[in-house]
Phi, psi and omega in degrees: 000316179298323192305324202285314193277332180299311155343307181263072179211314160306316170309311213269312173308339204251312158302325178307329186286332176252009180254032178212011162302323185260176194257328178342285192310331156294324153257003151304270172330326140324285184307298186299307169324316179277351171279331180294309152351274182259016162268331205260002179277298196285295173323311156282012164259322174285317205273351194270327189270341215217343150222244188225142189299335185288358192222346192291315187300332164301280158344325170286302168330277161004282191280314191300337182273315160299344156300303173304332165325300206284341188262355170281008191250358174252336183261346184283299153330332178246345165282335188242322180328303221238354178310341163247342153297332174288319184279331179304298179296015174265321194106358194251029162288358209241312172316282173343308185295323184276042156232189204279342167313117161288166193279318173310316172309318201267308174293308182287340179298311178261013145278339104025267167310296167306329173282350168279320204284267158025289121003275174328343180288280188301341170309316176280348157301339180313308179309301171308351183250328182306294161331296198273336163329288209314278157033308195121175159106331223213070184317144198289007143296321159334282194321295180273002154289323178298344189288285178336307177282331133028270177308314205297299214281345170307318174298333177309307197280345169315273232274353179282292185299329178273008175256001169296290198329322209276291186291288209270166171296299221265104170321316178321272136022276190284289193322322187253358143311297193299295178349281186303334183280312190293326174297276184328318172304300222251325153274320179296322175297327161310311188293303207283320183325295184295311156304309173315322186304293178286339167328290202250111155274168159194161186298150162217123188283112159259147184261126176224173186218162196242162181243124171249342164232158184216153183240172218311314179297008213036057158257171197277140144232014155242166164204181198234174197315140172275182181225171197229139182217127168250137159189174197265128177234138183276155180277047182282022185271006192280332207215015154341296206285012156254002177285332207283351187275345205283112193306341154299306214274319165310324176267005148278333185261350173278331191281100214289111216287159183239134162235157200273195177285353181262342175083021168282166164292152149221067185199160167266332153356272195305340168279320167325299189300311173311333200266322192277325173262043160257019191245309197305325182289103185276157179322119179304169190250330163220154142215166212250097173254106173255074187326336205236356141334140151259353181292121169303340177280348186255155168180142204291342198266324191242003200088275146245175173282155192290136166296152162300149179291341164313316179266351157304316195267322222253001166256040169242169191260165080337140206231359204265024177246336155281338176292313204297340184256343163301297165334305201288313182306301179308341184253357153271337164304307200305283194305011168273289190332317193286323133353276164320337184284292176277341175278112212315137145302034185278316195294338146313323197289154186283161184240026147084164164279156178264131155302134185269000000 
């Protein structure tokens, strides 16, 4: 076992040395910090006008953590797409092989190294979330699970690119394979969410009642013939459960949400989540709009009052430990391909006639 991780320890070392050899990475890491930067500027000057100092850090916190999201799930794909097809066509895979590194070594080793790097987003990110943490908004439980899923899904997409690198030939090829899988997680699930939804309807009667006289306050105090409308509302509680790989919508739902005294969110964590379970609630079968009611529950504009997001979540189910074991499987299916893939036939080969 020691032989095995010193192995990938060498690997994880020689790759690190050469992505941090150029100067690239080093203006990667700049452009991103200054961007980090004026998101955390412009955001405590607006949020300073529009809520309370106990809530604007959550909300800074939030957005600062879906950037590094968005930008390692843009940036990962191209550190890792070629790691192993690129030294095959360099030629210095092969080198590599005839020595005592084994192919297991060799894959976990460069999935490894692409995922410190990767990393490296949020390591210059800390000071800014270490700031909107002070701020407020936000229990060091919050915190440190988004970090952690974070951390988890920079690695899904590290080891999705190096085990592609490992199955195609071509780096080009494999870069844009990861591309198309991470578009697939974060967009495609939205898109197959929504065509299902509207694929599959179902009737709903609505009842409504009009106010026909009104008094100095405008409440109705007469009203006139209700009227019945039937028509198809879509069923997107069917199809909630594809929501759950999309790694935004998994790194909102994992995070244990802050509600204000009103039991609204104050994070973007917590509106992602509220907006993904409320899809879970299927649609009524009659509702009622009653203009001229005294029933508080009725009403011309909503029907009923609205739940607070306190009681949408916590009477909804959570999907993000199941999406998180879909994610962990696709990407070990990968680095299993690449293994297979990458793995010398020598140890195969028939060992020939003896020469006489």
């Amino acid at each position: 076992m020691n032989y095995f991780f010193s192995g990938v320890g060498v690997i994880v070392s020689l790759e690190l040395r050469q992505r941090v050899r150029g100067r690239a990475w080093y203006v990667l890491l700049g452009i991103f910090v200054s961007l980090i930067a004026l998101v955390t500027v412009l955001l405590t000057i607006a949020l300073a006008a529009t809520r309370e100092n106990s809530s604007s850090g959550g909300a800074i916190f939030s957005t600062i953590i879906y950037f590094v999201l968005l930008l390692g799930t843009l940036v990962a794909p191209a550190l890792g797409g070629n790691a192993i097809n690129g030294d095959r066509d360099a030629g210095t895979l092969a080198t590599t092989q005839v020595t005592l590194i084994t192919t297991g070594q060799i894959v976990i080793g460069k999935f490894l190294a692409a995922w410190i790097t990767a990393l490296g987003f949020l390591a210059v990110s800390v000071p800014f979330l270490l700031y909107s943490a002070l701020l407020g908004g936000l229990s060091g439980a919050a915190i440190a699970v988004s970090i952690l899923v974070l951390a988890a899904e920079l690695g899904v997409v590290s080891a999705i690119g190096v085990g592609l690198s490992g199955v195609l030939n071509r780096p080009l090829f494999s870069i844009v394979a990861t591309y198309l899988t991470v578009a697939a997680l974060s967009i495609g699930t939205l898109i197959a969410f929504a065509l299902g939804g509207l694929v599959v309807q179902t009737p709903q009667t609505t009842t409504t009642y009009s106010g026909a006289t009104y008094d100095e306050n405008g409440r109705a105090t007469g009203c006139g013939a209700g009227s019945t409308q039937v028509s198809q509302v879509p069923r997107f509680d069917y199809f909630w459960g594809v929501l759950a790989t999309n790694p935004y919508v998994l790194l909102a739902d994992a995070v244990p949400t802050h509600f204000d005294s009103r039991g609204n969110v104050t994070d973007l964590f917590g509106s992602v989540k509220v907006a993904v379970r409320m899809v879970q609630v299927p649609p009524k079968s009659t509702v009622r709009f009653d203009e001229c009611s005294r029933d508080p529950n009725s009403g011309f504009s909503s029907g009923v009052n609205s739940p607070s997001a306190r009681k949408v979540i916590e009477s909804t189910v959570p999907g993000w430990a199941v999406g998180l074991l879909i994610q962990l499987a696709l990407a070990a299916a990968a680095l299993t391909g690449a293994m297979a893939r990458t793995r010398t036939p020598a140890g195969r080969l028939s060992r020939g006639s003896r020469v006489a």
